[in-house]
C-alpha positions in Angstrom: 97.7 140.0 99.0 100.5 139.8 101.4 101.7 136.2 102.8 100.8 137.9 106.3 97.1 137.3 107.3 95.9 140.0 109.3 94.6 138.7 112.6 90.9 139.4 113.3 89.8 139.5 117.1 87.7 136.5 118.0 85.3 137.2 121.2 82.8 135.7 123.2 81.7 135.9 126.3 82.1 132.8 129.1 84.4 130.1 129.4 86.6 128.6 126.1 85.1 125.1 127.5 81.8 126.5 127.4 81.7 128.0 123.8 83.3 124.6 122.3 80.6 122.5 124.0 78.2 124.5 122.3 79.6 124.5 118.4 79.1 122.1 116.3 81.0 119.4 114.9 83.4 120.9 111.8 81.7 118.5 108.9 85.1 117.7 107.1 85.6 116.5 103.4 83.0 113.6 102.5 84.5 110.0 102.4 84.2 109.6 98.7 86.0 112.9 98.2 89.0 111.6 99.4 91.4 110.1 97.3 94.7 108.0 98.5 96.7 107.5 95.9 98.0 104.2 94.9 97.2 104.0 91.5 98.4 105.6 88.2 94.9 106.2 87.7 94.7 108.2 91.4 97.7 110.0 90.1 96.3 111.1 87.2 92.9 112.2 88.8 95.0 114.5 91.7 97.4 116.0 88.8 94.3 117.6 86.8 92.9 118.9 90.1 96.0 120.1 92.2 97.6 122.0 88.7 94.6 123.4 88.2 94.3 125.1 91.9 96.1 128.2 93.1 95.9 127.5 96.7 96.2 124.3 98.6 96.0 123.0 101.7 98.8 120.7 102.7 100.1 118.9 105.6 102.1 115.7 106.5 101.6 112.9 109.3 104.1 110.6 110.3 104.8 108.2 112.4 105.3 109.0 115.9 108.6 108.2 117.6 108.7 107.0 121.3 112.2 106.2 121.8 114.5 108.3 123.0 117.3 109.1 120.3 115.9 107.8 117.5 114.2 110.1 114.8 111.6 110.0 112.5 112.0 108.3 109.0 108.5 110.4 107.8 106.9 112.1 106.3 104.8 108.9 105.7 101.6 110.5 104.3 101.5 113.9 102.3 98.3 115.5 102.2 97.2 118.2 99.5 94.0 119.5 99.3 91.7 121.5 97.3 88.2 122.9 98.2 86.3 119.6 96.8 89.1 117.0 97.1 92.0 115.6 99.4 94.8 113.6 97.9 96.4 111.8 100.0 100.2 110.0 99.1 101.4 107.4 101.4 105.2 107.0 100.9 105.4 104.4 102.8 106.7 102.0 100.3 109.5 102.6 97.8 106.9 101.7 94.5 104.4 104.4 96.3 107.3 107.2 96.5 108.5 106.1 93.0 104.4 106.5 91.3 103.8 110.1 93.3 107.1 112.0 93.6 107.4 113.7 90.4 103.6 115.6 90.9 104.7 116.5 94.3 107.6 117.8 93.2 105.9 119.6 90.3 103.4 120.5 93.1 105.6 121.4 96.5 108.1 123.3 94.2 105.7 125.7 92.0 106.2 128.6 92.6 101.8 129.6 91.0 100.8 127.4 93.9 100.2 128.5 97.8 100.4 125.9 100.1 99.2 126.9 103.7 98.6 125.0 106.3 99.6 124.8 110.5 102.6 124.0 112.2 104.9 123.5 109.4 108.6 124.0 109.4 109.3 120.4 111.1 106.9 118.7 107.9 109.2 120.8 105.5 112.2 119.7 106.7 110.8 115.9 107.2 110.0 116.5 103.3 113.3 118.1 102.3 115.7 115.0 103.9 113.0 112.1 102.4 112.3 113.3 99.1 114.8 116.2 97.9 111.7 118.5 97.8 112.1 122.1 98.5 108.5 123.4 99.1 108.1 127.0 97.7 105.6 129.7 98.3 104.4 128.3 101.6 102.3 129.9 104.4 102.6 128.4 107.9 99.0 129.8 109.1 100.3 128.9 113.1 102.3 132.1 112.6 100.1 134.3 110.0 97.3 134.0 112.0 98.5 134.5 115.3 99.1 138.0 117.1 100.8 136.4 120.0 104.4 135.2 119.4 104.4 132.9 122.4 100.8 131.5 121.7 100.5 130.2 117.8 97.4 129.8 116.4 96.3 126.0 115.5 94.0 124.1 113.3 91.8 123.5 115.9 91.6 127.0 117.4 91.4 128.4 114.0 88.2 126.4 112.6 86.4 127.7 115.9 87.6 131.3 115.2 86.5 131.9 111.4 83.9 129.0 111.9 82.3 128.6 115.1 82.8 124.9 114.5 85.1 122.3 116.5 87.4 120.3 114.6 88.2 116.7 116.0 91.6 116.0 116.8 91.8 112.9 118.6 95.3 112.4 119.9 94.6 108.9 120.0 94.4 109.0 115.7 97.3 111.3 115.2 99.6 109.4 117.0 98.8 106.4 115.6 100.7 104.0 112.8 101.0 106.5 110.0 103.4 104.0 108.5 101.1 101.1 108.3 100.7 99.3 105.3 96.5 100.0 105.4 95.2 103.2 107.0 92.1 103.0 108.4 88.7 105.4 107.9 89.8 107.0 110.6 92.9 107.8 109.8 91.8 108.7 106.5 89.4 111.5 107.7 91.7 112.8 110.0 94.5 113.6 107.5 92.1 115.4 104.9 90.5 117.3 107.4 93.4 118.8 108.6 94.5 119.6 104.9 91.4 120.9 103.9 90.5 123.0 107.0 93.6 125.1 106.8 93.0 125.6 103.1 89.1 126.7 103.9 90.5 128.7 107.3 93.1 130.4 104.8 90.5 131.3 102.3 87.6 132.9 105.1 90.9 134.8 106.7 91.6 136.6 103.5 88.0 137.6 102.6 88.6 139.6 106.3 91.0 141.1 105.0 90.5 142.2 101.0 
């Protein structure tokens, strides 16, 4: 298949507010299915399932910056998910990025691996200044997706497209402390989801188009 996902026409009839107050909630990953990684154990459990996959979601969160002329020291949390499992890595700390750097390497750089998620080429530069990592064989779905140069398609827009579900993206969560020392449930669910949806939007888009 091409890394260009053909663009199917989504239509309804009425108002976009009144077709998203009708869908249901997008169920996400169950809590016990996500995995942070702190331990070698953890390590070892999210090396035999990302190797195994062919396709991953993946995404980054990072600590948002509110004053002007400073920049980010993120990405603070790398997420990687498969269809079962999310894996996060907080790199936070120097002992975290020290215990998970040499799978995401082996990971971000294979070259047998898709990564796709939204909005990308900020997280892959974030990734490339913190860690050395050069990703390879990535798909930024806000462009393969979308037919509209000036109007990218997102997560969020996405999961209501190929599954007539609304995903929850709470700005208050995203922009919060993705560099503190314990992330909370919240937190937690709203970094796998966002892995994990792109990964499950990516596989449903190229069913459309086999």
């Amino acid at each position: 298949m091409s890394s260009a996902i053909k663009q199917e026409h989504f239509e309804h009839t009425g108002s976009d507010t009144e077709l998203v107050r009708d869908l249901p909630a997008y169920p996400g990953i169950a809590p016990d299915r996500i995995i942070l990684v702190n331990t070698a154990q953890d390590l070892r459990l999210a090396h035999q399932h990302l190797m195994q996959a062919k396709t991953l979601g993946y995404d980054t969160e990072s600590k948002p910056v509110f004053t002007v002329g400073h920049s980010s020291d993120g990405p603070h949390l790398i997420q990687l998910a498969t269809e079962s499992h999310a894996f996060l890595f907080p790199l936070v700390k120097a002992e975290q990025r020290a215990l998970s750097h040499a799978l995401l390497k082996e990971v971000l750089e294979s070259n047998q691996i898709r990564k796709v998620g939204f909005g990308l080429s900020d997280d892959n530069q974030m990734l490339m200044k913190k860690l050395a990592i050069k990703i390879t064989n990535v798909l930024d779905l806000s462009r393969s997706l979308s037919d509209n140069r000036k109007k990218q398609m997102g997560a969020k827009r996405a999961v209501e497209k190929y599954f007539a579900q609304v995903l929850q993206k709470s700005k208050r969560v995203s922009t919060s402390n993705w560099a503190a020392e314990h992330l909370n449930d919240k937190q937690l669910k709203y970094a796998a989801d966002d892995a994990q949806s792109a990964l499950l939007v990516y596989l449903a888009a190229s069913k459309l188009t086999e």
